[in-house]
C-alpha positions as CSV (number, residue, x, y, z in Angstrom):
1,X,32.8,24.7,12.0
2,X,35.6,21.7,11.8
3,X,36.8,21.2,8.4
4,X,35.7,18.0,8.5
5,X,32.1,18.4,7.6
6,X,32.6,19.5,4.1
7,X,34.1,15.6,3.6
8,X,31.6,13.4,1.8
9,X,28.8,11.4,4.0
10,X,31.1,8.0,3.3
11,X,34.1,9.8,4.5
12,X,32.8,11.1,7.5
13,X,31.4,8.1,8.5
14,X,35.0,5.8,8.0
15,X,35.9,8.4,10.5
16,X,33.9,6.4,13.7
17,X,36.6,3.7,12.8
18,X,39.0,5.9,14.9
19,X,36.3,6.7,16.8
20,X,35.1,3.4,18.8
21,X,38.1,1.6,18.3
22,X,37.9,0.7,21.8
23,X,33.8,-0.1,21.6
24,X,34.8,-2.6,19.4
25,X,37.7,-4.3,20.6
26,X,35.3,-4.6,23.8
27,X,32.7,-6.0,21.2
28,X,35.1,-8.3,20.1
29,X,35.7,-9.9,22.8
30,X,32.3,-10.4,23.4
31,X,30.9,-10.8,20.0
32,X,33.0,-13.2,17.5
33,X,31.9,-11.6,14.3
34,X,30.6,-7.8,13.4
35,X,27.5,-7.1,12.0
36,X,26.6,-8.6,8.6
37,X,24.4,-6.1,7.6
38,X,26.7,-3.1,8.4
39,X,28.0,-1.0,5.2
40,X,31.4,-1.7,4.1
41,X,32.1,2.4,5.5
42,X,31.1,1.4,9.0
43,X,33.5,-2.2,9.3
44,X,36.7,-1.5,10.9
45,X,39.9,-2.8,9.0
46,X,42.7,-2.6,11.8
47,X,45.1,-3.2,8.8
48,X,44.5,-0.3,7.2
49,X,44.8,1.9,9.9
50,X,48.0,0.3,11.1
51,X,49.8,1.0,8.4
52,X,48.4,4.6,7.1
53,X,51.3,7.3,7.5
54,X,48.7,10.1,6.8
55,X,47.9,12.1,10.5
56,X,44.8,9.9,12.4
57,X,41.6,12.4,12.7
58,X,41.9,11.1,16.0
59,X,44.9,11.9,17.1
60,X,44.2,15.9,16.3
61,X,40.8,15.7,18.4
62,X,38.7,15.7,15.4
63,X,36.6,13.1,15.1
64,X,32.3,12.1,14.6
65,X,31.5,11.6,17.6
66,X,33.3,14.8,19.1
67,X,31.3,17.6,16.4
68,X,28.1,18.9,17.7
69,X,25.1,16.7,18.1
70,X,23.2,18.9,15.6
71,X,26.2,18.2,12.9
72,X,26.0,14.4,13.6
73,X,22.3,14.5,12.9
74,X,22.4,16.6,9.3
75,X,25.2,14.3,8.4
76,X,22.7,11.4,9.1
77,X,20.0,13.0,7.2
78,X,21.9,12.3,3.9
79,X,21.7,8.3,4.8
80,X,19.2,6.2,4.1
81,X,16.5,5.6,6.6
82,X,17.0,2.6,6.8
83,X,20.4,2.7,7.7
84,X,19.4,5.0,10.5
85,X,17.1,2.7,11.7
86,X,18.8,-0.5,11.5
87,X,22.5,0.0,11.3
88,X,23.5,2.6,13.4
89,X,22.0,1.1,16.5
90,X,24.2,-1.9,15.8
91,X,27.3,0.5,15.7
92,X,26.9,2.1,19.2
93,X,24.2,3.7,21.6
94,X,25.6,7.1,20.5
95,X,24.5,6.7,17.2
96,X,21.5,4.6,17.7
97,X,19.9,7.6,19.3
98,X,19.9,9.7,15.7
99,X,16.6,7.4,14.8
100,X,15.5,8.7,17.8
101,X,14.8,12.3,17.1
102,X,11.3,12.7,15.8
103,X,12.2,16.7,14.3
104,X,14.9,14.9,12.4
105,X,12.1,12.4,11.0
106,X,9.6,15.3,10.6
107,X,12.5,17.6,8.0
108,X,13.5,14.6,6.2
109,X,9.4,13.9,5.3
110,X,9.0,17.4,4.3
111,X,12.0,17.2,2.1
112,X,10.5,14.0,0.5
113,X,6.9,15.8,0.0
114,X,8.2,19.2,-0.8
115,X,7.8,22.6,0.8
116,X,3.9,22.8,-0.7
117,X,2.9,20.0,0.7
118,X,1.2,19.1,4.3
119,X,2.7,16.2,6.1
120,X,0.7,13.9,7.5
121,X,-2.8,14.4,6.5
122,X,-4.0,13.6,9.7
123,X,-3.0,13.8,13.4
124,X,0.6,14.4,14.3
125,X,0.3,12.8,18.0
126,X,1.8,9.2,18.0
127,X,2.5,9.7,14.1
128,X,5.2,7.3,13.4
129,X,7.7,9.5,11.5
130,X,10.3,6.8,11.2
131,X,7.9,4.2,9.4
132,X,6.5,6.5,7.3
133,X,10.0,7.7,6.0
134,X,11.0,4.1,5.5
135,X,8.3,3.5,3.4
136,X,8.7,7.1,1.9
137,X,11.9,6.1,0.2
138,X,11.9,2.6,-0.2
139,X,8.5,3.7,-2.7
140,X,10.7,6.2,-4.5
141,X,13.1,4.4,-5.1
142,X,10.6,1.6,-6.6
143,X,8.6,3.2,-8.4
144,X,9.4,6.9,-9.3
145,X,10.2,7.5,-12.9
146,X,8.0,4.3,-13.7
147,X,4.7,4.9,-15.7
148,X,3.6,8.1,-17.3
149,X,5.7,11.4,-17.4
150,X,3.6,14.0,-15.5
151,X,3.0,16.3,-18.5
152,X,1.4,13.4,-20.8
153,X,-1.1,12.0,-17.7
154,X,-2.1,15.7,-17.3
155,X,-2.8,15.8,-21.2
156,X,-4.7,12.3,-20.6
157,X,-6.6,13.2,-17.6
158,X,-8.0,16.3,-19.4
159,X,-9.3,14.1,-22.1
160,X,-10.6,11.4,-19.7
161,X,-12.5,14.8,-18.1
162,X,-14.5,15.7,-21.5
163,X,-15.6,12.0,-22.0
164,X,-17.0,11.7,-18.7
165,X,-18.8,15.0,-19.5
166,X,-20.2,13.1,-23.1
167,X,-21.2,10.2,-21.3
168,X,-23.1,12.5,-18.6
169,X,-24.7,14.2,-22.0
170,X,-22.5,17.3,-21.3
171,X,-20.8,17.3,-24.7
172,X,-21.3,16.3,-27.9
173,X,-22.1,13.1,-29.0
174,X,-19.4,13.4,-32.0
175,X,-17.1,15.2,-29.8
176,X,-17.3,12.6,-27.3
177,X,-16.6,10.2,-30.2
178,X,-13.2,11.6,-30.9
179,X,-12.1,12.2,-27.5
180,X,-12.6,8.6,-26.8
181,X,-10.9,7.4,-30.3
182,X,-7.8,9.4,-29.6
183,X,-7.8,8.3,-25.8
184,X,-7.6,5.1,-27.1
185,X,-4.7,5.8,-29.0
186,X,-3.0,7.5,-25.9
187,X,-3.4,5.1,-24.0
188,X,-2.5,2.1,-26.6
189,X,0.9,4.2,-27.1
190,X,1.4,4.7,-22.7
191,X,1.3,1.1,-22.3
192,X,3.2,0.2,-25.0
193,X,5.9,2.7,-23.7
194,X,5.5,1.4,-20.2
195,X,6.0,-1.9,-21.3
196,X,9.3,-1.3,-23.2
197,X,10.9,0.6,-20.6
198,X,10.5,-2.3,-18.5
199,X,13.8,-4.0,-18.3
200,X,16.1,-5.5,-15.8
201,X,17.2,-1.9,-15.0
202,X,14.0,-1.4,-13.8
203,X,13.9,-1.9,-9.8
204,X,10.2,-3.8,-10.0
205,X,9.8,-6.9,-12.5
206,X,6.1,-6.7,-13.9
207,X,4.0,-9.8,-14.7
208,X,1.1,-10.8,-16.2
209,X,-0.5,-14.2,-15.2
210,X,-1.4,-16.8,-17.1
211,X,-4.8,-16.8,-18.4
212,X,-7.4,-18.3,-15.8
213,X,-10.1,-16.0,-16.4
214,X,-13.1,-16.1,-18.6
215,X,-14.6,-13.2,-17.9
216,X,-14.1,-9.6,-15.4
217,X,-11.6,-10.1,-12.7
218,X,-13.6,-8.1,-9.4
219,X,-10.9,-9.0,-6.7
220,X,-7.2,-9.8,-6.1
221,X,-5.4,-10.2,-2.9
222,X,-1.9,-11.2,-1.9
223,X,-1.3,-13.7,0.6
224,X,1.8,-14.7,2.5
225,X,4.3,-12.8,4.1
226,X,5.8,-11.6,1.2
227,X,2.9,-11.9,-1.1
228,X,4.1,-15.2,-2.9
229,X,0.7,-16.2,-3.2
230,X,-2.3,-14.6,-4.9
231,X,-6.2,-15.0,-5.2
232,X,-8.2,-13.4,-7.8
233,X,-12.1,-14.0,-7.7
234,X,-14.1,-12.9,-10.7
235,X,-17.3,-12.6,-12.4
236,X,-16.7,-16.4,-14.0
237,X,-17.8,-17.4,-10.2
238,X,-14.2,-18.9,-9.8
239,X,-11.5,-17.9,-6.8
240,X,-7.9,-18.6,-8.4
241,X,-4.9,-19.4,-6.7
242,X,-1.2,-18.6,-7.7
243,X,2.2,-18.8,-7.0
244,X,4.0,-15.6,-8.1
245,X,7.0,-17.6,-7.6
246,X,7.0,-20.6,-9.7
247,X,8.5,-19.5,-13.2
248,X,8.8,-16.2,-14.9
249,X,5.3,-15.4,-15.3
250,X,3.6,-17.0,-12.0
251,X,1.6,-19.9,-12.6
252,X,-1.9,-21.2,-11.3
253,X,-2.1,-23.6,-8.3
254,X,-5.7,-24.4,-8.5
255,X,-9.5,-23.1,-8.6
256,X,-10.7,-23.4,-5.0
257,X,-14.2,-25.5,-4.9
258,X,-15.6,-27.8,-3.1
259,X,-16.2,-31.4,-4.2
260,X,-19.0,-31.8,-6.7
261,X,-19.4,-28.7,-7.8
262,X,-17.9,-27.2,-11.2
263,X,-17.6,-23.4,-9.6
264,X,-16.0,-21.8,-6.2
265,X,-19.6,-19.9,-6.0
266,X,-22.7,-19.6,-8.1
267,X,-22.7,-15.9,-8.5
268,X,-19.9,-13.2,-9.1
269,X,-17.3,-13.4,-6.9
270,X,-17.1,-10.2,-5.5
271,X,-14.6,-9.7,-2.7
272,X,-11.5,-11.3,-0.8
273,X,-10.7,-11.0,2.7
274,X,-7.8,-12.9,4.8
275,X,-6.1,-13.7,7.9
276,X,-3.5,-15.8,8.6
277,X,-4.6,-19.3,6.9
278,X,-8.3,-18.3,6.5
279,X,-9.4,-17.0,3.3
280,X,-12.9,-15.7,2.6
281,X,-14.8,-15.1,-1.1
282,X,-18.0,-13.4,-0.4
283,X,-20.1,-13.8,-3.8
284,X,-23.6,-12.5,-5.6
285,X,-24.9,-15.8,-4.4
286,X,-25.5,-14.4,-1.1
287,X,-22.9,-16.4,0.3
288,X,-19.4,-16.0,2.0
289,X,-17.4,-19.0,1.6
290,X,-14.4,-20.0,4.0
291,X,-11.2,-21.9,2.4
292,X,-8.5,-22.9,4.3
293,X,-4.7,-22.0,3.0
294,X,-2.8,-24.4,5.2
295,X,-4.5,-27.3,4.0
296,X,-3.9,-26.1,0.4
297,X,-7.5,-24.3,-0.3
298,X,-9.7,-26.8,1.0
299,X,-13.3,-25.9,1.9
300,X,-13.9,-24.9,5.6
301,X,-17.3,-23.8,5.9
302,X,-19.7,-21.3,4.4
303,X,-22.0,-18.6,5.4
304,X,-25.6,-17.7,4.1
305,X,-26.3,-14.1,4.3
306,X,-29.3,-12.4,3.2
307,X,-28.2,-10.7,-0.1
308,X,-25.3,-10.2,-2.2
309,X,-22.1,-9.5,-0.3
310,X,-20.3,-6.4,-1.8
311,X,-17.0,-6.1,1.1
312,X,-15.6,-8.3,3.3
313,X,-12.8,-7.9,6.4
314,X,-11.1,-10.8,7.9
315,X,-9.4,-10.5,12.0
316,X,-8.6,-13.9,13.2
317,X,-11.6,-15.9,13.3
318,X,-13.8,-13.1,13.0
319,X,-15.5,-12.3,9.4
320,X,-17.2,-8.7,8.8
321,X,-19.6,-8.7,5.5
322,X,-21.0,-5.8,4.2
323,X,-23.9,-6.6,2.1
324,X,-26.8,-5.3,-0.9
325,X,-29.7,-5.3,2.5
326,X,-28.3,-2.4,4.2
327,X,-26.2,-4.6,6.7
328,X,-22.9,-5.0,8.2
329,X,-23.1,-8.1,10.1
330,X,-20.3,-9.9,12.3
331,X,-19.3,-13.6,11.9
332,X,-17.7,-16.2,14.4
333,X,-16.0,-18.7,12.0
334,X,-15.7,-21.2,14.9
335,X,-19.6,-21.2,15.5
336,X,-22.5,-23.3,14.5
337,X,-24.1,-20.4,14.0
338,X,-21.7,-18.1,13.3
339,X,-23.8,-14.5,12.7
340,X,-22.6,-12.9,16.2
341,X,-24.5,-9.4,15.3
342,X,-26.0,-7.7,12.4
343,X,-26.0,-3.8,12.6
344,X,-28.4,-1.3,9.9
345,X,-25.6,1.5,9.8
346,X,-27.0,2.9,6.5
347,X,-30.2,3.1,4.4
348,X,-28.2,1.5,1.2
349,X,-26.0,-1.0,0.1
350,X,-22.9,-1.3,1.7
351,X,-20.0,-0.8,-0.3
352,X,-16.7,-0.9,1.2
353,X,-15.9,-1.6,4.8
354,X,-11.9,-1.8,6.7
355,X,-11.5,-3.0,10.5
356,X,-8.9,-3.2,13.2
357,X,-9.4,-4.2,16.4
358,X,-11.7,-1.4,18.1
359,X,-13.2,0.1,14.8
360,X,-15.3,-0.7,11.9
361,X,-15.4,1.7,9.2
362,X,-18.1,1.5,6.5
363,X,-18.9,3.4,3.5
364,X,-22.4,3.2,1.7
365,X,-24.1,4.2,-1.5
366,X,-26.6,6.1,0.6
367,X,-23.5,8.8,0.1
368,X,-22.4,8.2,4.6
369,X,-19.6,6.8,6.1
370,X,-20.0,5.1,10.0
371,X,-17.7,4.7,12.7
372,X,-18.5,1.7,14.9
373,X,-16.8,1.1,18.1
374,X,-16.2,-2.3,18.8
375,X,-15.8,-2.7,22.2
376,X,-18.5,-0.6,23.0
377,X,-20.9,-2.1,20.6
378,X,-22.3,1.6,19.5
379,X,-22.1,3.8,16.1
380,X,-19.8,6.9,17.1
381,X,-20.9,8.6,14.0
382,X,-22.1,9.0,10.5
383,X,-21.0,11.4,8.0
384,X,-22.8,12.7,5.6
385,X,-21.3,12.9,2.0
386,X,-21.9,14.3,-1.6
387,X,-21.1,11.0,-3.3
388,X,-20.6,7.6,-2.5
389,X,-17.4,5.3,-1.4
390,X,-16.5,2.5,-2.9
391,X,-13.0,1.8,-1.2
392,X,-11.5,2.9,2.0
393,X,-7.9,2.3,3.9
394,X,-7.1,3.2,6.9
395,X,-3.8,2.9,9.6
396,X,-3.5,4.4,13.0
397,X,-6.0,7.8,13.2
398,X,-5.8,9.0,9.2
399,X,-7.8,7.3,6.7
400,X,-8.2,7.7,3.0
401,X,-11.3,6.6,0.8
402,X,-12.0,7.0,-2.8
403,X,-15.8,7.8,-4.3
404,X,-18.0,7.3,-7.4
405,X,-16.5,10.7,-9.3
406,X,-12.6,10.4,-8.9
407,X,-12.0,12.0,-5.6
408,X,-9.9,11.0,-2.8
409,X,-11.6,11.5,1.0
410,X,-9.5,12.2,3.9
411,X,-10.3,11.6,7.4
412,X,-9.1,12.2,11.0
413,X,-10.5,9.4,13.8
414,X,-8.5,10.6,16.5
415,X,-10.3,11.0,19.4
416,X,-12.7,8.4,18.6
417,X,-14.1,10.9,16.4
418,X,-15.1,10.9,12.3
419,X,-13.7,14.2,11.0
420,X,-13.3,14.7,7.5
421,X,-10.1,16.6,6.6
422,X,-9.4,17.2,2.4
423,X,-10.8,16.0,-0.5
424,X,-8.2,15.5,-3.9
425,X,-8.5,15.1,-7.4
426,X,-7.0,12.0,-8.5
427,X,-9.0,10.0,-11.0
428,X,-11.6,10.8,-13.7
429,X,-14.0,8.0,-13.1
430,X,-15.1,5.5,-9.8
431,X,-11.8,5.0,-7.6
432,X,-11.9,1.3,-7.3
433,X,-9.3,0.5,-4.9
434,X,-7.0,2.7,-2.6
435,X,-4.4,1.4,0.1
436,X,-2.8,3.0,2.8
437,X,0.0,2.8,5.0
438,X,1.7,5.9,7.0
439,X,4.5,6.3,4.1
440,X,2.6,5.2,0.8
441,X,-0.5,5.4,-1.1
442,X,-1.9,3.2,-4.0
443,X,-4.9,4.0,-5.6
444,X,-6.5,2.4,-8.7
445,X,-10.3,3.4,-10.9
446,X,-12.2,2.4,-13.8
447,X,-10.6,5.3,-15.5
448,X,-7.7,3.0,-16.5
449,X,-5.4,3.7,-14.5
450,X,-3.5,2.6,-11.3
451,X,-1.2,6.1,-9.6
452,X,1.5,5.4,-6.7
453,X,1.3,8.4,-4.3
454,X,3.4,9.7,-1.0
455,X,0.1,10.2,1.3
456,X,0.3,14.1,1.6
457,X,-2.0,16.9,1.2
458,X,-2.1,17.5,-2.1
459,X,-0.5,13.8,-2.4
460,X,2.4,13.4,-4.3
461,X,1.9,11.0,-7.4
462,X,5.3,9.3,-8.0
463,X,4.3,7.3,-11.2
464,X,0.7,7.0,-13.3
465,X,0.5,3.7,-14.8
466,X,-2.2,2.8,-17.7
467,X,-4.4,-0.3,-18.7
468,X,-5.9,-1.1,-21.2
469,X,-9.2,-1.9,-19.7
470,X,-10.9,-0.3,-15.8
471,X,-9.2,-1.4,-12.8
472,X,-11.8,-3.2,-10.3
473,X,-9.5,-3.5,-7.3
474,X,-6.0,-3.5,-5.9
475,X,-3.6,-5.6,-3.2
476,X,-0.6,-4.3,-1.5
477,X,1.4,-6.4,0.3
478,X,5.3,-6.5,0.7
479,X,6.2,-4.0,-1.9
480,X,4.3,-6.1,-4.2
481,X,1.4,-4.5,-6.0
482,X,-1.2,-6.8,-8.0
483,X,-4.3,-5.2,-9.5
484,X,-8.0,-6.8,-10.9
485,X,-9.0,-5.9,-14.5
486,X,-11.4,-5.8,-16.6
487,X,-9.6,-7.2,-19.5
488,X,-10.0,-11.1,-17.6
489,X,-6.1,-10.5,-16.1
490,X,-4.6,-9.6,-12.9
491,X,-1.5,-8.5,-13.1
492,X,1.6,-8.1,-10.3
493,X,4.6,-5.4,-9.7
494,X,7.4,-6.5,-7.5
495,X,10.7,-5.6,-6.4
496,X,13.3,-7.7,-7.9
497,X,15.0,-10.4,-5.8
């Protein structure tokens, strides 16, 4: 083996220098300037190398490109993927074809999950093992070592465990009356520590927004491309807009309503849903109401249903509800009448509910979760369940849900097929909210508590972090995390600029 690869990775890699010096004096004369985005290791300085007296790498017939592929590629397992992904493609086509080895991808997301753990959860086939490492460490590097040290959120979670037992009458009544004091006290303590380690060390800036609340916040979503924008709907009947951006603690745009009336709905506001400028609030008024972003929030129709909507999905100008009757009907916002189809998946209210294009996932308090196909207009399947979801995320073929008793569900739709795959548990009371992506999982419950997860079997909780009231729903949305409580708040993590 050259002695070369016991340099440092930053060595090794001022070595391509020598390298391509004739790639990029052909570059030059075709491209003006180098790459801005190129590490300071990877810019050639002809000075420098003019006037070194020290023997060139190059010149013994020792250099990067020249050591066996499988060296090149464990040297580039110790940069970040995202230099692999966008940088080294901009050096040369060599190079560019490291982010091109999918057993390369496949180590370097066991390394991040550990040797215990299963990696992904569901199918391997067209598994995108670049994303998901992307997102693997750009979440590490956010967010572990935030929150709760894992021995204290063990301690806590055993508590939680023995009050839910007293509130199902499995303990004590005084027992259950101490657990509960000194969880309070726990908990006071956790969020007093989380806030006081949060400083401009810290790699997220945390917010609370202004009061504009007066009573439960149910919903939050993040809008915009970089989630700038943020809507909260809650049980005072009113949808709130805000602009994270606009001073140090956000501030509120304005209460979306229509013109003579004093509320966005006349019921709980119960869900969010968007897609490009169209925003929906579905409501305990029966209603889903449409508001248009572009033009500031105005009004842009509304639909009646037939009972309470409880979920909503947005795709283009289409609007799935999920309703209290049993239904999952299909909207066409550009319509007079605008109900397209209304299908009886279930024999309960329908809780939660996520889309793409050719499926429509639903979960139910009748304890089932439904596949519907799209494009062929038919349930695939129903699964049969020992509890109840009441959120559900899904990307590509793997899908992850939470339920009434703390668990999270995992699912395989490959094959156009429903199969469930793991259960884990992660909470001690109803999981509220859960998002997915191939390299990240959030997850939030009425237990208190919001955890940030690498999405493997068991997953891999990078950082527990406490409220000081039940978490009713999360939004994820360009690193930036903003949760729903029941405290009247919502309240935002986000990288800092």
């Amino acid at each position: 083996m050259p002695a070369s690869i016991d340099l440092p990775v930053v060595q090794l890699m001022s070595q391509l220098n020598v390298a391509l010096e004739d790639e990029q004096k052909e570059r030059r004369s075709a491209v003006s300037d180098p790459p801005d985005c190129l590490p300071d290791s990877l810019h050639c300085e002809p000075s420098v190398i003019a006037t070194d007296t020290s023997p060139s790498p190059s010149s013994n017939g020792v250099n990067l490109l020249s050591l066996p592929w499988e060296i090149v590629t464990q040297i580039a397992s110790h940069l970040p993927a995202q230099c692999v992904i966008n940088v080294l493609p901009k050096v040369c086509q060599t190079l560019g074809k490291v982010g091109e080895d999918r057993l390369a991808w496949q180590l370097r997301t066991q390394k991040l999950c550990g040797p215990a753990a299963s990696f992904p959860v569901g199918p391997k086939q067209d598994f995108d093992w670049s994303r998901a490492c992307l997102e693997m460490e750009e979440l590490i590097g956010h967010w572990k070592g935030q929150g709760t040290p894992t021995e204290k959120q063990e301690m806590v979670e055993d508590r939680q465990e023995v009050a839910a037992e007293a509130v199902n009458g499995e303990a004590p009544a005084a027992e259950a009356n101490m657990v509960q004091m000194q969880l309070d006290v726990d908990l006071n303590a956790q969020i007093q520590s989380q806030n006081a380690s949060s400083s401009t060390s810290s790699p997220l800036e945390h917010m609370v927004l202004p009061s504009g609340h007066i009573a439960d916040v149910n919903c939050v979503l993040l809008l915009g491309g970089a989630g700038a924008v943020c809507a909260s709907g809650s049980r005072d009947r009113n949808v709130n807009l805000w602009d994270l951006n606009e001073g140090p603690r956000g501030a509120l745009m304005h209460t979306l309503g229509g013109r003579g009336t004093i509320s966005t709905h006349r019921g709980w506001v119960w869900c969010l849903a968007s897609s490009g400028p169209l925003l929906a609030s579905g409501s305990f008024d029966s209603m889903v109401k449409l508001w248009d972003l572009q033009a500031g929030g105005a009004e842009r129709g509304l639909i009646q249903c037939k009972a309470a909507v409880l979920c909503l999905s947005c795709e283009r100008d289409t609007v799935l509800a999920g309703s209290h009757d049993q239904r999952l009907s299909i909207y066409d916002t550009r319509a007079a009448n605008p109900l397209v189809k209304s299908l009886r998946l279930h024999s309960d209210a329908v809780l939660c509910l996520a889309a793409d294009d050719q499926f429509i996932l639903s979960g139910s308090k009748d304890q089932s979760v439904a596949l519907f196909d799209r494009r062929a207009g038919k349930l695939l399947q129903k699964v049969q369940l020992s509890s109840y979801l009441l959120s559900v995320s899904f990307s590509g073929s793997e899908v992850w849900a939470g339920d009434n008793r703390g668990l999270l569900h995992t699912f395989s739709m490959s094959s156009s097929c429903l199969t469930p795959v793991q259960q884990f548990k992660t909470h001690t009371s109803l999981v509220t909210g859960v998002h997915y992506t191939p390299g990240a999982l959030y997850t939030c419950s009425s237990d208190r508590s919001i955890k940030i997860h690498l999405p493997s079997a068991p997953p891999k909780t990078l950082c527990t972090l406490h409220h000081q009231a039940g978490v009713n729903g999360l939004s994820v949305k360009g690193g930036t995390l903003a949760i729903a409580s029941g405290d009247m708040n919502v309240e935002v993590w986000r990288p800092r600029c």
